[in-house]
N, C-alpha and C positions, 0 to 999 in steps of 0.2 A: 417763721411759720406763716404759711397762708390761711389767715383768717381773714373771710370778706364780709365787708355792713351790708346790711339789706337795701343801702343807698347805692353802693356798688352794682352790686346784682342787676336792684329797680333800673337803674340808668341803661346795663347791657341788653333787659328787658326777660331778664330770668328771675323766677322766683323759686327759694328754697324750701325742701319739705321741713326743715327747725329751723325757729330760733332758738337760739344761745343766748337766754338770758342769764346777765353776768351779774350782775347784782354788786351793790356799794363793795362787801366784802373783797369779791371775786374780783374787783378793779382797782380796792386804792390800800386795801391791806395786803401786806408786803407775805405774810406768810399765806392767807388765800390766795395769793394773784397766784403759788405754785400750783393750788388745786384747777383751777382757773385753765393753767398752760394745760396739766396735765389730761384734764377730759377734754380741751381741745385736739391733743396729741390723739388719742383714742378715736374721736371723729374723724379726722382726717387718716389714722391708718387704716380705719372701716368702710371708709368712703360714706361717710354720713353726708346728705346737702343740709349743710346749713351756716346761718349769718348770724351776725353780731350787731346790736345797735349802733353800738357806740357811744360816740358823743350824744345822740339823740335821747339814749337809754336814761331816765334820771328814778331815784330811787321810789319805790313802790306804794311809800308811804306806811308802811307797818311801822316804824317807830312813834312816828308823829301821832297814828291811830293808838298804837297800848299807852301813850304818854297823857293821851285826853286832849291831844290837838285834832280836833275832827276835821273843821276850816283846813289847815295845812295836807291833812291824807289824802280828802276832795280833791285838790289842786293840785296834786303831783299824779292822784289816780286819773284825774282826768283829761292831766299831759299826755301821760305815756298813752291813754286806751286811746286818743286822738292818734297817735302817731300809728300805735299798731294797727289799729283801723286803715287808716291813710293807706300802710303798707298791704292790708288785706292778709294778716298774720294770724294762721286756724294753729297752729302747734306748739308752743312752747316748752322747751326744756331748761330748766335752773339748778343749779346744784344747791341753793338755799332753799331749806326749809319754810323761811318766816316769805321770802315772794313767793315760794310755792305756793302758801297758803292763801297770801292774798291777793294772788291772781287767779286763781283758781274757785275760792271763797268769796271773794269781796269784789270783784271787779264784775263780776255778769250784774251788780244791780245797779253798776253804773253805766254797762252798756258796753263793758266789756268781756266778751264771751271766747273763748279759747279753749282747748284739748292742752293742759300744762300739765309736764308729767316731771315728776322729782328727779335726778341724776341716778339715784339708786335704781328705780324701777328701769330707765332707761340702758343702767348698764345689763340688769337682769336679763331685759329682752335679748340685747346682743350676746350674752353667753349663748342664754337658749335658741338661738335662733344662728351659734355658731359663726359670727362672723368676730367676735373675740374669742380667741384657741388659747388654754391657759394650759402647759403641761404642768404634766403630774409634780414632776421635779423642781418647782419655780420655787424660787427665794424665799416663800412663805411657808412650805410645807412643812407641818408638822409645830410650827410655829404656836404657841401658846394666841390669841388672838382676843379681845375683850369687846362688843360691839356697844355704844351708850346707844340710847336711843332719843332723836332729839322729839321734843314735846310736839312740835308745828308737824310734822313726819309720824309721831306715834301716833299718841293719845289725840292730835286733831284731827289726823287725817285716817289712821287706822292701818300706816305702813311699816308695818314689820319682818312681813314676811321676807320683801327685797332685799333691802340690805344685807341680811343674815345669807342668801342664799349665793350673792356674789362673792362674799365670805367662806363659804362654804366651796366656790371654787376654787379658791385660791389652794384645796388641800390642806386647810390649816384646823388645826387644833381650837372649834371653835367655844371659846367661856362663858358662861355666863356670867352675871354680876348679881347678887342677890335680890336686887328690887330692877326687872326688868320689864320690858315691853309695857302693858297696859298699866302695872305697879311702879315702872321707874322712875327715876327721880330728875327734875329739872336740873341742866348745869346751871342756874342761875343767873342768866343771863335775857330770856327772855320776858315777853310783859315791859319792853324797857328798860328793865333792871339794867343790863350794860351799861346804859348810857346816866346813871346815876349813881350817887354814894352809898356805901350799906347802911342798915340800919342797926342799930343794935341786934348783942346776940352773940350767942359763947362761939360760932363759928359759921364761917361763909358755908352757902353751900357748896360752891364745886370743891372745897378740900374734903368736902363730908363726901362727895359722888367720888373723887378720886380715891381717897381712903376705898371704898367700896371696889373701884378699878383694878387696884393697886395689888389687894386682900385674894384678888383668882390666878395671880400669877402669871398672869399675859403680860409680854414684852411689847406687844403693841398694843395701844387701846386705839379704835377705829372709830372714828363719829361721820356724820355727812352732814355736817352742818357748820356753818364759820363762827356763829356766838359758841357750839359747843369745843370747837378747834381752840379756838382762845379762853375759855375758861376750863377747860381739863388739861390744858397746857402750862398754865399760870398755877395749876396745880400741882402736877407732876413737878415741877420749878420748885414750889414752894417743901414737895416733898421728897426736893435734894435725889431726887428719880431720872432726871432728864438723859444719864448717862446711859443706863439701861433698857428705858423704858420709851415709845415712840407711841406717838398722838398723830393719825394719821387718819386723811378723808380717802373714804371706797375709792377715789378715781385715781388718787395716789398709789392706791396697793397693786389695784391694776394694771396701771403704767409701767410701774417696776414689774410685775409679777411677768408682763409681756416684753418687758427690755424697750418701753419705748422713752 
């Protein structure tokens, strides 16, 4: 695949209308690096411009800030805003949630100010604006479908309506799950929470959100987020489902739904 860094570009003396931002997930975990390939596959069959940091890209600092490391979020927030600055970078697109939020949220009061737009809203545009053609007949139709909605995309940011509507191309049978959109429930994973042990308590949440998944009869359940990918998967796992049932990000449904 031809994917080029913004140091590429810089050097040729072109600059792209997006970045791709890849995010820890979307680089070093093995099942996001497929979501990762796949909305790369999607830009480059759309003719999207756009780059990739790279090696320069280092993590956003959202962990470090929900963990109570404020010192460490500074320091990494004020890498990258240095770098993107440097490069003169007005667009951002990420298929996380949690850098959605805090490049979007948290970086204009450090001095970094950008147009960052979530994967979902991005793929929406391309439906409506026809340069992604989904037929009627693709692989999903008809398909039972279940959408989670992650917290940093819902309830932070106020995006629901996207996701569900690229969804809703696909021709698919779309479910709801009884506690959704503004009501849903966290997979458990955010605030940090991933990155430490549970606490007591008769049961985790993402088997309590899967249960819930599980309960509308969708054979795929759809998240656009990497912490909700890995904890309604780890679910599905745990509820002996894996065989039937598929945990799959918007840009994945897509890819397949288009044969690319």
């Amino acid at each position: 695949m031809n994917i080029p860094t913004l140091a590429e570009l810089t050097a040729k003396g072109q600059s792209p209308d997006v970045l791709f931002w890849v995010g820890c997930a979307g680089s070093f975990d093995d099942r996001y690096k497929r979501v990762t390939l796949a909305f790369a596959k999607i830009l480059n069959a759309v003719g999207v411009s756009y780059a990739v940091l790279g090696t320069e890209e280092n993590c956003t600092g959202d962990p470090a800030r929900r963990a109570g490391n404020e010192f460490l979020f500074q320091m990494q927030a004020m890498s990258n805003i240095q770098v993107l600055n440097g490069y003169g970078v007005k667009k951002i697109v990420t298929a996380c949630p949690h850098c959605f939020n805090t490049l979007k949220n948290e970086y204009p009061e450090l001095g970094g100010n950008y147009e960052v737009i979530h994967h979902s809203a991005f793929l929406q545009q391309l439906i409506n604006e026809g340069k992604i053609k989904l037929s009627v007949d693709n692989a999903f139709k008809g398909q039972k479908i279940t959408y989670h909605d992650s917290c940093y995309l819902g309830r932070a940011n106020n995006i629901y309506k996207a996701p569900r509507e690229v969804l809703e191309a696909l021709n698919a049978d779309l479910v709801e799950m009884k506690r959704c959109r503004t009501t849903g429930l966290c997979c458990g994973a955010g605030g940090a929470q991933m990155f430490k042990d549970a606490e007591k308590g008769k049961k985790e949440i993402n088997i309590e959100r899967t249960e819930e998944a599980l309960a509308t009869g969708a054979t795929t359940v759809a998240v656009a987020c990497p912490f909700c990918m890995t904890m309604m998967t780890d679910g599905v796992k745990n509820k002996e489902r894996e065989a039937e049932v598929n945990v799959k990000d918007l840009a994945e449904l897509i890819a397949e739904a288009t044969g690319l």
